[in-house]
N, C-alpha and C positions, 0 to 999 in steps of 0.2 A: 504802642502799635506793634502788632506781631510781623507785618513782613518791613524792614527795610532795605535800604540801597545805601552802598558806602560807593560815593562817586568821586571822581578825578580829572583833569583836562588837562591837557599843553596845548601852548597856542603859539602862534606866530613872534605875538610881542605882548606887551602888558596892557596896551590903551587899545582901548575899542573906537575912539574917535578920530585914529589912526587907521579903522577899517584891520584892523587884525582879527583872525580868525582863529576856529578851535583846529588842532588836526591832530590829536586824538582824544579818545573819551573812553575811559573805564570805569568800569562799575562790579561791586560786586553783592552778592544777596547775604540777607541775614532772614532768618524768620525765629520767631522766637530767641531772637540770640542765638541763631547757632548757623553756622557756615553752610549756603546748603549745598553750592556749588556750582550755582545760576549764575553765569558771568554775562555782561555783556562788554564787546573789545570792539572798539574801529579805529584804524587810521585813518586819513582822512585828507583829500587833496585839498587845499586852503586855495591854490590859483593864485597863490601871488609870493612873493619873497617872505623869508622869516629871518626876523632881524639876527646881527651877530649874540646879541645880547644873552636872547632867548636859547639860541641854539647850542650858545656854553651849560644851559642848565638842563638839556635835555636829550640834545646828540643829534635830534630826528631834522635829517637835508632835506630840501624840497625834492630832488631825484628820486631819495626812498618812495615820496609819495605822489610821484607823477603818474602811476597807475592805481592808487585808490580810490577808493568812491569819495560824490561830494557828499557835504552834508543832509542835501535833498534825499539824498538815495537813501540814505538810513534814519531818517527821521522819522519816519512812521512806526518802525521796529524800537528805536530810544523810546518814543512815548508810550508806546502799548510794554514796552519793559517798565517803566518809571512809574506810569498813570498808578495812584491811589497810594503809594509808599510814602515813607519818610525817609527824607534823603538825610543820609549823614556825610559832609561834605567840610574840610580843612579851609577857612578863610570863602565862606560858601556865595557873599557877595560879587565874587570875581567871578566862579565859575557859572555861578544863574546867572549874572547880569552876559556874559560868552554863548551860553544856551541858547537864552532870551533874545539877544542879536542874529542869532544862527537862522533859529526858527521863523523871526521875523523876515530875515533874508530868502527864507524858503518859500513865503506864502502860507506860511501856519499862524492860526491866531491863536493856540495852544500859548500859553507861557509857565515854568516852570510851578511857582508860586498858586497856581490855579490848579495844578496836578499834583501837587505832594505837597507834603508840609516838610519844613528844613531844619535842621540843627543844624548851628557850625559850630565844631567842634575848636575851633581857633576861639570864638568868643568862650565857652565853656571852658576849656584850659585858662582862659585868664581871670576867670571867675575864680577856678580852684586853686592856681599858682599863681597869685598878683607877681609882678615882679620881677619873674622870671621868663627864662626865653621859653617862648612855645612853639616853635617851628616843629613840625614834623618827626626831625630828626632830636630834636632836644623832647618829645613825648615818647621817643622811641627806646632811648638812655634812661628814661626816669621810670619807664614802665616797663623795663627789661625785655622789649620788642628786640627780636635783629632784625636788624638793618642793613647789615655788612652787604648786601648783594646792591647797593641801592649808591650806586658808585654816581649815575645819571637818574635824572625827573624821569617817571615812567608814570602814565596812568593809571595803568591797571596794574602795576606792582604799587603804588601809591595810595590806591584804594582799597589793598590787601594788607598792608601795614597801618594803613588809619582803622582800619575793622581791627585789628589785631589790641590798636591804642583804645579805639572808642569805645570796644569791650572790656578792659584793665580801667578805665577812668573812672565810666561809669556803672560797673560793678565786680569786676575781676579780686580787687582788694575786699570789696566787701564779704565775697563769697568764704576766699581763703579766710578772714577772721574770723566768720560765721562758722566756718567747718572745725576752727582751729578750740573758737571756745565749746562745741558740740560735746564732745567727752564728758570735758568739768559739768557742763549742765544737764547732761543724762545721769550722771551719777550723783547729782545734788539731792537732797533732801525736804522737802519742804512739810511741817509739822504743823495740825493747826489745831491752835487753841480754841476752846471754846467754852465757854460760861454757863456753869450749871446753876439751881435753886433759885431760877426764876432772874438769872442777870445780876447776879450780887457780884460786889467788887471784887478785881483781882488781889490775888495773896501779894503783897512786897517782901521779897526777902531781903534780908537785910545782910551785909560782909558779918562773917564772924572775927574776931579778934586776929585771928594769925592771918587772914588776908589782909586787913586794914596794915599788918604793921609790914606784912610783904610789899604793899604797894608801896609804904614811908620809904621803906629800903631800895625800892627801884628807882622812887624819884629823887633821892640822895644820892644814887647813883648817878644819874642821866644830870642832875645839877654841879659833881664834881666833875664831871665828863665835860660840859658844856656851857657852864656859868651861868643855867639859868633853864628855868623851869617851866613849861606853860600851863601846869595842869595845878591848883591848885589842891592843896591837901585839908578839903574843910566835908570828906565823908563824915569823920567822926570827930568833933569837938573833944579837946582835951578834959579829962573827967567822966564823958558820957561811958558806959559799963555796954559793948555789944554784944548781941543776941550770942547764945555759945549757937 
C-alpha cells in the first residue's frame, strides 16, 4: 500500500475497563516509503485523573491538558486523516482497541479496523528476533535508530522513531545489501554457450597431467595441514595416461 500512517498514543493508564483514556495521539505519513511530512498531533483533555503509573512513562499532568480539546472535537479530522491507509502501529492491540473506545465514546460507529488495515510492528519484530527484547527502544539499538532525545513516551516522537525502525526492518537492510552487491553484478559477465550441428553433444575436456598431479599436491597438502581430506582423488585412476 503506497500511502501509510505510523501511529502512537499515551493514555491515562493501561486498562480500558478502568474507563482510561487516550490524551495524546501522533501520527505520522509515509507514502511510498518516504517521509512526506503530513503529521497529525493532538493532546487531548481525557476529564478525569491519569494514574501515577502512567505518568512516570510519559510526563504529561492533567493541568497541561485542562485546556485541550476532547476527543469528540478531533475525531472527524483523525478519521478523514487515517481513512484508507495502513496503520503501522508498535503493540497495535492497545492503541485500536484506545481509538475504538474513544470513538465509541463519541458517538461514531466508525472503528479503526473498518478504516485501515494494521501491522503491528511489535508482532513482526517477534517474528524476525524470536527471543529477544523488542520494545521500541531495543528496535532502536538494533537498527541504529537515535533515540537519545526520547528520555519520556511521547506520541508523536514515538511515531517518528517507529517509521525510522519500521523502514530499517522492513527494508532498509535489504536496500544497503542490494546496493552493496550492485558493483560485483554490473561488472559480472555472463557467456552463453550454445550447441551448434544440429544439437550434437558437448565437448568434455579432460585435466591434463600437470593439473591432475597439482590437485595430488594440494590435497597432500590441505591433508597434512588438517588430518583429513573430503575430496577424494579418483579424477584419474592410477595407470590411466591423460589427454596432453
Amino acid at each position: 500500500m503506497a500511502r501509510q500512517i505510523v501511529l502512537d498514543t499515551e493514555t491515562t493508564g493501561l486498562e480500558l475497563a478502568r474507563g482510561h483514556r487516550v490524551i495524546e495521539i501522533g501520527c505520522v505519513e509515509l507514502n511510498h516509503r518516504r517521509l512526506t511530512g503530513n503529521t497529525f498531533h493532538h493532546y487531548l483533555n481525557p476529564e478525569r485523573d491519569i494514574d501515577v503509573a502512567a505518568l512516570g512513562v510519559h510526563g504529561i499532568r492533567r493541568e497541561f491538558l485542562a485546556d485541550k480539546p476532547r476527543f469528540t472535537d478531533i475525531a472527524g479530522g483523525l478519521l478523514d486523516y487515517l481513512r484508507g491507509a495502513e496503520l503501522i502501529i508498535h503493540n497495535a492491540e492497545f492503541d485500536v482497541g484506545f481509538l475504538d473506545a474513544e470513538l465509541s465514546r463519541a458517538g461514531r460507529q466508525d472503528r479503526i479496523g473498518t478504516l485501515c488495515t494494521v501491522t503491528d510492528t511489535l508482532y513482526l519484530s517477534r517474528q524476525l528476533h524470536p527471543g529477544q527484547k523488542n520494545s521500541l527502544n531495543a528496535l532502536c539499538r538494533r537498527y541504529g535508530v537515535d533515540d537519545s532525545n526520547r528520555e519520556l513516551h511521547g506520541a508523536l516522537l514515538d511515531a517518528s522513531l517507529l517509521a525510522d525502525v519500521y523502514l530499517a526492518m522492513t527494508g532498509g537492510q535489504e536496500k544497503l545489501l542490494l546496493e552493496s552487491l550492485a558493483p560485483a553484478v554490473s561488472e559480472s559477465r555472463v557467456h552463453r554457450v550454445e550447441i551448434v550441428d544440429g544439437g550434437g553433444e558437448l565437448r568434455v575436456v579432460q585435466a591434463t597431467k600437470t593439473e591432475l598431479t597439482a590437485h595430488r599436491e594440494r590435497l597432500q597438502a590441505i591433508a597434512k595441514k588438517t588430518g583429513r581430506v573430503l575430496w577424494q582423488d579418483d579424477l584419474l585412476p592410477q595407470g590411466d595416461t591423460p589427454k596432453p
